[in-house]
C-alpha positions in Angstrom: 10.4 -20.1 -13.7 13.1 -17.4 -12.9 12.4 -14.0 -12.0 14.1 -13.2 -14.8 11.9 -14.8 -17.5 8.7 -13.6 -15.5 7.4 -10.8 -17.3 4.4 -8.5 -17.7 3.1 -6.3 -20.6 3.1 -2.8 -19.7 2.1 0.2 -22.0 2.1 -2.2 -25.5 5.5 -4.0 -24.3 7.2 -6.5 -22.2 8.3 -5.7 -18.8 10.1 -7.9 -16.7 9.6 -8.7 -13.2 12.8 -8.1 -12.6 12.2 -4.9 -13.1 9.6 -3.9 -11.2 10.8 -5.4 -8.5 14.1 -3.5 -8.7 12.0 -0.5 -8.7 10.1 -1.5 -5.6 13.4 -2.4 -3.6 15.5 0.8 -4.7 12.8 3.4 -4.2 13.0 2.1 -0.2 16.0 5.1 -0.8 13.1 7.3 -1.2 11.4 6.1 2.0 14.6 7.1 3.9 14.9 10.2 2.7 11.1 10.8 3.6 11.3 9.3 7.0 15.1 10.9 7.8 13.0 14.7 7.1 9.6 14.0 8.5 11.4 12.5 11.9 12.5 15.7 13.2 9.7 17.9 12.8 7.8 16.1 15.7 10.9 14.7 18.1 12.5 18.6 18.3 8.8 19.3 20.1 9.4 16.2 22.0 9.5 16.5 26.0 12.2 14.3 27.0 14.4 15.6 23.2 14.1 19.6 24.5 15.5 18.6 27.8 18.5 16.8 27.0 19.1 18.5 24.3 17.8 22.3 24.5 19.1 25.0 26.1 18.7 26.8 29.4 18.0 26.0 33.1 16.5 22.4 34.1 12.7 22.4 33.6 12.6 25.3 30.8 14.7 24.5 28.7 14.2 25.4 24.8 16.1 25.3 21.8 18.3 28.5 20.8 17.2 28.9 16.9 20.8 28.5 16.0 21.4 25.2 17.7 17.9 24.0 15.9 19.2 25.1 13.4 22.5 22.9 13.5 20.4 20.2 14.7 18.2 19.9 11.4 20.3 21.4 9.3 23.5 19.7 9.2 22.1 16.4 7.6 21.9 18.3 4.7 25.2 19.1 4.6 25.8 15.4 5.0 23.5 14.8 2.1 25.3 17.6 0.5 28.6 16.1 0.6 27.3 12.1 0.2 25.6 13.1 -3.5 29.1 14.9 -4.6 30.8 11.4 -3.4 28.1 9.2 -4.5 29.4 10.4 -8.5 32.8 8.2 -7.6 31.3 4.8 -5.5 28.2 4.6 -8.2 31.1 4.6 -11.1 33.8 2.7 -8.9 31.5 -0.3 -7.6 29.0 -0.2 -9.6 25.5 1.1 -9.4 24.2 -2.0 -6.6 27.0 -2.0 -4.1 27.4 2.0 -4.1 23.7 1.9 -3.1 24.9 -0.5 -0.2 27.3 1.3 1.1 24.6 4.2 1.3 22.5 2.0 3.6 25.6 1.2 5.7 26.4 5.3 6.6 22.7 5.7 7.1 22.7 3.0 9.7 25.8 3.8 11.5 24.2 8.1 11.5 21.4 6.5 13.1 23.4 4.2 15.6 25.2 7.7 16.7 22.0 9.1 16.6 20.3 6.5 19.3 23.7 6.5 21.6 23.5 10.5 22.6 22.5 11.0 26.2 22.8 14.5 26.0 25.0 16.7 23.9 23.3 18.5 21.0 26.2 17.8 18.7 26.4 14.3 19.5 22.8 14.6 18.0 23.8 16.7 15.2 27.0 14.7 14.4 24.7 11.7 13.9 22.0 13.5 12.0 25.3 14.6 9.5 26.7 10.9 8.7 22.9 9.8 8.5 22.8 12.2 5.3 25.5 11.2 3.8 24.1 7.9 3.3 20.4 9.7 2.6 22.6 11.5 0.1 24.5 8.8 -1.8 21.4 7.3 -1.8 19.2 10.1 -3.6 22.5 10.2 -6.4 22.3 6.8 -6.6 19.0 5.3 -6.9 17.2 7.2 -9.9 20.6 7.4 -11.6 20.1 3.1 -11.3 16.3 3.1 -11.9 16.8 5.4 -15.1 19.3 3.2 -16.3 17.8 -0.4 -15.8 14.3 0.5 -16.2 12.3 -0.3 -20.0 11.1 3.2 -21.1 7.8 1.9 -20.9 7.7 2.2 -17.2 11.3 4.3 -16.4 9.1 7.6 -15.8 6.9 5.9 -13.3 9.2 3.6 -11.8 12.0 7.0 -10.8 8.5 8.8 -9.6 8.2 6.3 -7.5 11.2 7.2 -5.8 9.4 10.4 -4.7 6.3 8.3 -3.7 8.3 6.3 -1.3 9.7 9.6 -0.2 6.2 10.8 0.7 5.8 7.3 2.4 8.6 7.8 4.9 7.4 11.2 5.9 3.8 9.9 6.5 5.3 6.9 8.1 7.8 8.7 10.5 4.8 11.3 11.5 2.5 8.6 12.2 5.2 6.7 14.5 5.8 10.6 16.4 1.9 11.0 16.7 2.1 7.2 18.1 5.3 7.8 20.7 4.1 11.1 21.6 1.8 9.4 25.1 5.9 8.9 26.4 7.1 11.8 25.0 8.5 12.4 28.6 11.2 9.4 27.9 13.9 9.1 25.9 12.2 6.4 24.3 10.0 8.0 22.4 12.9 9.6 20.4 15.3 6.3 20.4 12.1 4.7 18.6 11.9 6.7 15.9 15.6 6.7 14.8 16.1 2.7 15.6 13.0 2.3 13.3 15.0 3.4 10.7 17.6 1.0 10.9 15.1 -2.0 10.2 13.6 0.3 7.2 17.0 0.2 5.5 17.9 -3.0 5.4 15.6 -4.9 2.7 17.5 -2.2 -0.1 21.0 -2.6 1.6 20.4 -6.2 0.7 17.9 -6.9 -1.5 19.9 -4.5 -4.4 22.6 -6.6 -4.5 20.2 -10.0 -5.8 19.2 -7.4 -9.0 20.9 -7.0 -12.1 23.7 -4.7 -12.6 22.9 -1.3 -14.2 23.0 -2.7 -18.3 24.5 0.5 -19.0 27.3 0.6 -16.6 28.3 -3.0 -17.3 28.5 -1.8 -21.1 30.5 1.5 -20.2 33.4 -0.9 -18.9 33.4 -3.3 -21.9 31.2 -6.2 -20.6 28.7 -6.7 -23.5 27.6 -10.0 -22.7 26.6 -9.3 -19.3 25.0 -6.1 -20.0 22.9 -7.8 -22.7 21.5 -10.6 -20.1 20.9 -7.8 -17.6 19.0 -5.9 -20.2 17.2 -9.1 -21.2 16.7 -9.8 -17.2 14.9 -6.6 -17.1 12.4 -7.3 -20.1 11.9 -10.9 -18.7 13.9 -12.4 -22.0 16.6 -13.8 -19.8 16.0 -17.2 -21.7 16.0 -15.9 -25.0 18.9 -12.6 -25.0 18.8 -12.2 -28.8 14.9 -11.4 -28.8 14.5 -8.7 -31.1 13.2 -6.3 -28.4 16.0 -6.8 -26.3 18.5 -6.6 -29.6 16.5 -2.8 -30.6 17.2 -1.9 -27.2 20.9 -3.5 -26.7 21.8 -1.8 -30.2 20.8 1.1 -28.9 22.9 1.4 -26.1 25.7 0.1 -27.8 25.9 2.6 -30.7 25.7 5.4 -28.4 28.3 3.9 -26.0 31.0 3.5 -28.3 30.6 6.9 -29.8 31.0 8.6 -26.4 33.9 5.5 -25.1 35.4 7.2 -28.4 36.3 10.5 -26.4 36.5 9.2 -23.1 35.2 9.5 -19.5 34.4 12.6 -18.3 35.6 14.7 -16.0 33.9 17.1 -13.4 35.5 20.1 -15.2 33.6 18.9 -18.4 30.3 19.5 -16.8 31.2 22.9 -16.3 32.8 23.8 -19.7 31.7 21.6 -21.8 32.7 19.3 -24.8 32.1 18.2 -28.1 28.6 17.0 -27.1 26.3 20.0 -27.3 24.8 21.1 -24.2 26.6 19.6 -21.4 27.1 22.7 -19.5 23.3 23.5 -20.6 21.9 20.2 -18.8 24.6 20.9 -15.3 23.1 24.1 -15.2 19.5 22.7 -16.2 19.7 19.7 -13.2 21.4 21.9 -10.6 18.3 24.8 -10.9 15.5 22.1 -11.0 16.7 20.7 -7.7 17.9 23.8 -5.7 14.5 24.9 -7.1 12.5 21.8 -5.8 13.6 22.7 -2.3 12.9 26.1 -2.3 8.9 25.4 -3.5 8.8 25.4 0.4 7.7 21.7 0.7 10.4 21.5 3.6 9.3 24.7 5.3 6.1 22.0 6.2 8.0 19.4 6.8 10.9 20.4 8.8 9.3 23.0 10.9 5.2 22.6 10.4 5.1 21.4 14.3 6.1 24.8 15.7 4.7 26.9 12.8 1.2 25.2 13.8 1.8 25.3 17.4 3.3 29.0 17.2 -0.4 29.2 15.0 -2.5 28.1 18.1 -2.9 24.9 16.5 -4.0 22.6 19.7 -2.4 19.4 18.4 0.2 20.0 15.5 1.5 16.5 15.6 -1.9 15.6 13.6 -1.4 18.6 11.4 1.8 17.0 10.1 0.1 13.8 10.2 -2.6 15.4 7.7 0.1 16.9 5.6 1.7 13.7 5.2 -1.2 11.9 4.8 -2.2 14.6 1.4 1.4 14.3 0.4 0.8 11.0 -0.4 -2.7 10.5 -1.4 -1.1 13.1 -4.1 1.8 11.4 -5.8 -0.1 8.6 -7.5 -2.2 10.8 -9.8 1.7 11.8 -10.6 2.5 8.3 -11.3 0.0 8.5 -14.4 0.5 12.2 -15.2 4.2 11.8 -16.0 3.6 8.7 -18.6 0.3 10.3 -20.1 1.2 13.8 -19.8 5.1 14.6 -20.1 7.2 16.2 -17.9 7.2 19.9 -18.9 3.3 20.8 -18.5 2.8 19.4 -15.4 5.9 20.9 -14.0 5.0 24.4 -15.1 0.9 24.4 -13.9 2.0 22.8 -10.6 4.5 25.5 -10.4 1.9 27.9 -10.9 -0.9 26.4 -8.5 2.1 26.5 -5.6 2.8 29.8 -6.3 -0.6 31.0 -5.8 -1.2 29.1 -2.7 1.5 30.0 -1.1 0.2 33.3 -1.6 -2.7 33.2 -0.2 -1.1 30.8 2.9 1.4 34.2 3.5 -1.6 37.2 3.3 -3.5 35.7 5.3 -0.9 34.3 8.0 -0.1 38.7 8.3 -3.2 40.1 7.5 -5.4 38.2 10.1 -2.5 36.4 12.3 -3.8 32.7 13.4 -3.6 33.3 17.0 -5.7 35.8 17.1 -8.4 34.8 14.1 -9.0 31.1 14.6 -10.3 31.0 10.5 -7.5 32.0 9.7 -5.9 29.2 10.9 -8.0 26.8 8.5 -7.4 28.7 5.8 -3.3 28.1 6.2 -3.8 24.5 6.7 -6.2 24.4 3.2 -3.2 26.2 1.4 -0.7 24.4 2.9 -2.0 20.8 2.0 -3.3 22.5 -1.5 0.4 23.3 -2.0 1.8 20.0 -1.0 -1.3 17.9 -3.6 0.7 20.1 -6.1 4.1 19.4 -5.2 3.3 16.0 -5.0 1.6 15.4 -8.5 4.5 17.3 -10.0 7.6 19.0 -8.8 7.9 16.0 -5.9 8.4 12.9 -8.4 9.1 14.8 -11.7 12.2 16.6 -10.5 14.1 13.2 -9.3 12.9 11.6 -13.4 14.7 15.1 -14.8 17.8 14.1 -13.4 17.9 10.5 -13.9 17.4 11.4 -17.9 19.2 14.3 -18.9 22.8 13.8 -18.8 24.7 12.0 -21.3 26.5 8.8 -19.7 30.0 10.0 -19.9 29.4 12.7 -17.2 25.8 11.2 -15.7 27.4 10.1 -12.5 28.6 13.7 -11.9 26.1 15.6 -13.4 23.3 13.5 -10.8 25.7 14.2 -8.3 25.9 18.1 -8.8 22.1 18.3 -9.4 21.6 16.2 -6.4 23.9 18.4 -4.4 22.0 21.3 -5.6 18.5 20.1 -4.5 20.7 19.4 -1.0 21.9 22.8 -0.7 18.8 24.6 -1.4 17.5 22.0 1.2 20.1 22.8 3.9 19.3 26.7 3.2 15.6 26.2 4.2 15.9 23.7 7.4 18.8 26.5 8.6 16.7 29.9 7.7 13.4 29.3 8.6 13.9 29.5 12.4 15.6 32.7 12.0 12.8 33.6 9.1 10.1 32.2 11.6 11.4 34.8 14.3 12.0 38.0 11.7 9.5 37.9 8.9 7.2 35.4 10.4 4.5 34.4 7.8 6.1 36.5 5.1 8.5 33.7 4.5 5.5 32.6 1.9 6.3 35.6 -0.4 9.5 34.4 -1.1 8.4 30.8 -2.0 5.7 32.5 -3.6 8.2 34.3 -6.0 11.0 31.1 -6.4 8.1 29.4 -7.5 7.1 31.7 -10.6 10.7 31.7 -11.4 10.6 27.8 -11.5 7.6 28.0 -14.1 9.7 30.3 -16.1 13.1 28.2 -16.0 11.0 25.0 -17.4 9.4 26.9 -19.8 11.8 27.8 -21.6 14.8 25.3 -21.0 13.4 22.2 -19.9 13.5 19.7 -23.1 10.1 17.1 -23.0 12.1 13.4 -22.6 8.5 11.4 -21.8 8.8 8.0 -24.1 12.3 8.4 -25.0 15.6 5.8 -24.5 18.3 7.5 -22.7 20.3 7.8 -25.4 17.3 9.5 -27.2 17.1 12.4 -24.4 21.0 13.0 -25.5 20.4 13.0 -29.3 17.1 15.5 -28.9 19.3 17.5 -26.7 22.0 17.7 -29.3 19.8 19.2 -32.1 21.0 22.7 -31.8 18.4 24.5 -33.8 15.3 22.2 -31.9 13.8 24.8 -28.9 12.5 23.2 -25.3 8.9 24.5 -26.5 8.8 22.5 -29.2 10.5 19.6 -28.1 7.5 17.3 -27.8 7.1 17.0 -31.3 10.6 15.3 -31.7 10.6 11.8 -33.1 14.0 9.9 -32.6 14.9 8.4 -36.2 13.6 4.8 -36.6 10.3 5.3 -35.2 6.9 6.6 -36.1 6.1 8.0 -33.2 7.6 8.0 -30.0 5.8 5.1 -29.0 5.7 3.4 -32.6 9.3 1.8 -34.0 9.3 1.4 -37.8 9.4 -1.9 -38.4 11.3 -1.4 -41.6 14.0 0.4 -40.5 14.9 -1.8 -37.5 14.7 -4.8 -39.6 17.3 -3.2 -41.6 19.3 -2.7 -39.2 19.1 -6.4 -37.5 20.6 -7.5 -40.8 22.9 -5.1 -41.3 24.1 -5.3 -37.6 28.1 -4.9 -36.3 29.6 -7.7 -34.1 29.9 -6.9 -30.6 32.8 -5.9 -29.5 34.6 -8.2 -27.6 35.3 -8.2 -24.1 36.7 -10.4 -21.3 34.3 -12.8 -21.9 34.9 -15.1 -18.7 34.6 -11.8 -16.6 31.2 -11.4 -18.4 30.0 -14.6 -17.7 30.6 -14.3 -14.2 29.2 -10.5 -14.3 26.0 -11.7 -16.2 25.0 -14.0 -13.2 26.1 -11.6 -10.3 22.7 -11.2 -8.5 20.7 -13.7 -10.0 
């Protein structure tokens, strides 16, 4: 039996293999990401790393904080600039070989990477083609899960994404805490990056034996092969016409031939708008859940937690990280649950709350009873900080990345990821190049200002932040659309044709079936040989 006729029930409805497996292979995107940002936080405390690479006289040499922060900071950029381009190779190649060609820049960032002897912006020129394959990647990848993935497991499955994320940062700090014995070669450092390399290839690959997004396929006219990919994905391929598959391919279809009707967006659109209510609403909406996402301060820990411990009096900081990336983990599976059981918008706000408070308490008592000098104090720091990261990780980690990959209608989705993507790179650029500078000024008192971007988060989701758990993508668009419905009371909304969010009415679907509109037709040879493309 094919993959795609394997399949596996999964909250009251079938779930192909296919699909899991798809989400498995593309959240390996995730890992990079993860291992890309928890490499650097041990190898710029590295030996043999300062001294080819810092600054000053042979045998006390340091890093400048304006060169550290180039160093760290300029993969964001990278990322920065790969999310804005990953809009364009997502929509030109489709969904699978845009993810590719992320792998490819990641390895060839990392290749430059390995080959500096030692100039600090060979380094750093590395670092910034590394992120813009991190950063196509992080467009493209929930933008494909949302898209592929039965509603049944799509919140899960893009959580996971986040997951893998935490993976790669534990991952890449236990690797530093195992190098560190030769931290006086240049081994130690070359290991870590080449690592990375091997990490990336089963998604450079493995995507391209998946279906194609059933969504893109449909956008450019091929029905047929859209409907076996959407069958694929529920384990149906045998039997396309199953009425599961046809509820879901219907769907789709309706809502893609009303928006074909006006067009393809444009980037403009997301800023002014359309006839579609609330585009400019949702840019605005992805764009401040990302920047904010970064500036919770979960990249204060991980960029920078090896000298912020070690400036703490910390003995070994190296197993610090390792115990922040080991919480930051543990963490995100209670999310996994939370975000099918619970929704989106609760958790988002209490975990926006709880980080608030501990970063509070992380920031008093880093001033009022320094850590060098009042070794409790320096417990009570690492409780907040891996109190804040349990939070982040149950909710604003994953939940932030499934936002994104459901929001935005499909004529501007590929731009609007790609702004709210760049957004969450930005704000993450801003922190990996401030908090040296920060470190050195305000010290601890960085805090207060997560600390207050965190309330504001609680506040933005509050009250604009619509609840899309159990809901089709081209549900989300329609709840979004009904002008006089309010984000608070947005979990009460019940798409028409079902009981319950969860519940179809069997009545009106069978109605429906009978009443049904011929497909439209399309280059049916071309769909053929789309259909079996990765089977």
């Amino acid at each position: 039996m094919g993959l795609g006729k394997a399949t596996i029930r999964i909250n009251g409805a079938n779930c192909g293999f296919e699909a899991i497996l798809l989400g498995v292979t593309t959240s390996i995107g995730g890992f990079l990401f993860g291992y890309d940002t928890g490499q650097i936080s041990g190898m710029q405390i590295f030996e043999d790393f300062i001294n080819r690479f810092g600054q000053g006289p042979p045998g006390n040499k340091a890093f400048d904080d304006i060169i550290l922060s180039l160093v760290v900071s300029l993969m964001s950029i990278g990322t920065l600039i790969g999310a804005l381009s990953g809009a364009y190779t997502a929509d030109w190649w489709g969904r699978r070989k845009s993810l590719t060609f992320g792998v490819v820049m990641f390895i060839i960032g990392n290749i430059i990477q390995i080959t500096a002897m030692s100039s600090w912006v060979h380094m750093m020129m590395g670092r910034f083609v590394a992120g813009l394959g991190v950063g196509n990647l992080s467009v493209g990848v929930p933008m494909y899960q949302s898209e592929c993935c039965p509603r049944e497991i799509r919140g899960s499955v893009v959580a996971s994404y986040q997951l893998l994320i935490t993976f790669g940062i534990l991952i890449s700090n236990l690797i530093n805490y195992g190098v560190r014995s030769i931290e006086g070669s240049a081994a130690s450092w070359r290991i870590v990056i080449g690592l990375g390399i091997a990490f990336s290839l089963p998604l450079g690959i493995g995507v391209l034996f998946l279906p194609e997004s059933p969504r893109w396929l449909a956008g450019r006219g091929r029905w047929d092969a859209a409907r076996i990919a959407m069958a694929r994905l529920r384990g149906l391929k045998a039997d396309p016409h199953n009425p599961l598959v046809e509820d879901d391919f219907q769907e789709m279809q309706r809502a893609i031939l009303q928006q074909a009707a006006v067009g393809t967006g444009t980037w403009w659109e997301c800023f002014v708008g359309n006839d579609k209510p609330r585009v400019v609403y949702r840019t605005l909406l992805g764009c401040a859940i990302h920047f904010l996402q970064q500036w919770t301060g979960v990249n204060y820990f991980f960029y920078y937690g090896a000298n912020i411990f070690q400036s703490a009096g910390i003995d070994d900081p190296i197993l610090i990280q390792l115990v922040l990336g080991a919480v930051n983990v543990v963490t995100t599976f209670p999310g996994l649950y939370i975000i099918e059981r619970v929704g989106r918008r609760i958790p988002l706000i209490i975990g926006a709350c709880w980080q608030a408070t501990w970063l509070l308490i992380f920031a008093a008592v880093g001033i009022a009873r320094p850590p060098d000098q009042y070794k409790s104090s320096g417990i009570v720091m690492i409780i907040a900080a891996c109190m804040f990261i349990a939070s982040f990780a149950m909710t604003w980690g994953p939940f932030a990345w499934v936002v994104i990959g459901e929001t935005f209608p499909l004529r501007t989705r590929a731009r609007q990821a790609s702004l709210a993507t760049a957004s969450n790179w930005l704000g993450n650029f801003m922190i990996s190049f401030l908090t040296p500078f920060a470190d050195s000024g305000i010290g601890y008192a960085f805090g207060f200002v997560f600390f207050g971007t965190n309330a504001a988060a609680a506040v933005i989701v509050y009250f604009f932040l619509y609840e899309t758990k159990s809901l089709a993508l081209e549900q989300v668009d329609i709840m979004y659309s009904q002008r006089e419905l309010r984000p608070w009371q947005s979990g009460k909304w019940v798409p028409e044709g079902y009981l319950d969010r969860n519940t179809r009415d069997a009545t009106y679907w069978d109605q429906r079936r009978g009443s049904t509109v011929d497909e439209p037709a399309g280059d049916r040879k071309g769909d053929e040989k789309g259909s079996s493309t990765g089977s």
